[in-house]
N, C-alpha and C positions, 0 to 999 in steps of 0.2 A: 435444275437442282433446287430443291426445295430449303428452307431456314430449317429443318431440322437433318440437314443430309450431312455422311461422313467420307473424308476423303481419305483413301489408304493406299498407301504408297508399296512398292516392295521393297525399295531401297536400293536399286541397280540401272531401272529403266522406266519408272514411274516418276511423269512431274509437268506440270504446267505450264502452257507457256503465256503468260501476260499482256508477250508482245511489250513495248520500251511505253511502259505507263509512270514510271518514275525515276527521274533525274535527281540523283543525291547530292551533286556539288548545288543546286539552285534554291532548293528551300529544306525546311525542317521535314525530318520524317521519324517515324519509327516505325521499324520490322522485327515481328517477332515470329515464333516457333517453339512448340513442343516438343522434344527430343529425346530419343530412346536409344544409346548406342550400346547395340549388342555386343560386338565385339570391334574392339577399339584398333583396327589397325587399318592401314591408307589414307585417302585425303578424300572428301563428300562434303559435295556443295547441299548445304540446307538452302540457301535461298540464291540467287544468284541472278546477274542480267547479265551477264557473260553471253556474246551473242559472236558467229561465226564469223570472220572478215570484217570484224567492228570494234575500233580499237580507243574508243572514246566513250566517257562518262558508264564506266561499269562499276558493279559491288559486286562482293560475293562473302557469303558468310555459310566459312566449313566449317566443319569437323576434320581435324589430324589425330589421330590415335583421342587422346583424353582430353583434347584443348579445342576451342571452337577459336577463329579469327574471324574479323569482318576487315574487308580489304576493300579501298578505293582506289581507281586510274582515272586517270584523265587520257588525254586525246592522243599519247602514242603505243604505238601497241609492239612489241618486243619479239622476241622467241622463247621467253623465257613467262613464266604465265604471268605476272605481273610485274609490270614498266613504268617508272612513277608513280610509286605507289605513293598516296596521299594520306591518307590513315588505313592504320594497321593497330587493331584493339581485338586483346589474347585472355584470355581465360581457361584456367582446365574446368572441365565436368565431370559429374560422377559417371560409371560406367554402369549399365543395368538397373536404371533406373529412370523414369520420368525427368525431364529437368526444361525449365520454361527459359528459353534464352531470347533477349530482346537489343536491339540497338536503336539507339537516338540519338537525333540531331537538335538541338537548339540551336540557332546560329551557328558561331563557330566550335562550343563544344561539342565531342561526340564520346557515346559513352555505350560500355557494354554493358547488361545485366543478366548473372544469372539469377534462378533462381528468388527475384527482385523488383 
């Protein structure tokens, strides 16, 4: 992929896989994302290290209808999609339109941003 290539998702079965490049409970981070919700109903992971029979040190930041969440676990893994949840930071967004959502860590604060 070249610096000027575009990645285009369909929004159902299109996405990336990283492989476990970043661990959120050990240092500062920020993840961010450009987002476009067509139509605001169900739950859609924008960025996520949700990984299959791995129930330690995961994020995931959706989309629910108009509200984005970013959610952390630690090391026990449930039935229920998330088990110890560690931070949980909620924001709605506009629908049909562009909207830049970002999250960070400094140390212990962690913070959503839309828009920001």
């Amino acid at each position: 992929m070249s610096a000027q290539s575009l990645l285009s998702f369909n929004g159902t079965s299109h996405y990336i896989d990283f492989e476990t490049v970043l661990n959120v409970y050990r240092k500062d981070f920020s993840l961010e994302a450009w987002v476009f919700i067509e139509n605001p109903s169900g739950v859609n992971r924008i960025l996520s290290s949700e990984r299959t029979n791995v129930g330690k040190n995961q994020f995931a930041l959706i989309q629910n209808q108009d509200t984005v969440a970013f959610m952390m676990r630690g090391a026990v893994k449930g039935p229920s999609l998330w088990v110890n949840k560690k931070h949980i930071l909620k924001a709605k967004i506009p629908v049909k339109q562009w909207t830049h959502v970002a999250v960070c860590r400094k140390g212990t604060l962690h913070q959503l941003f839309i828009n920001g």
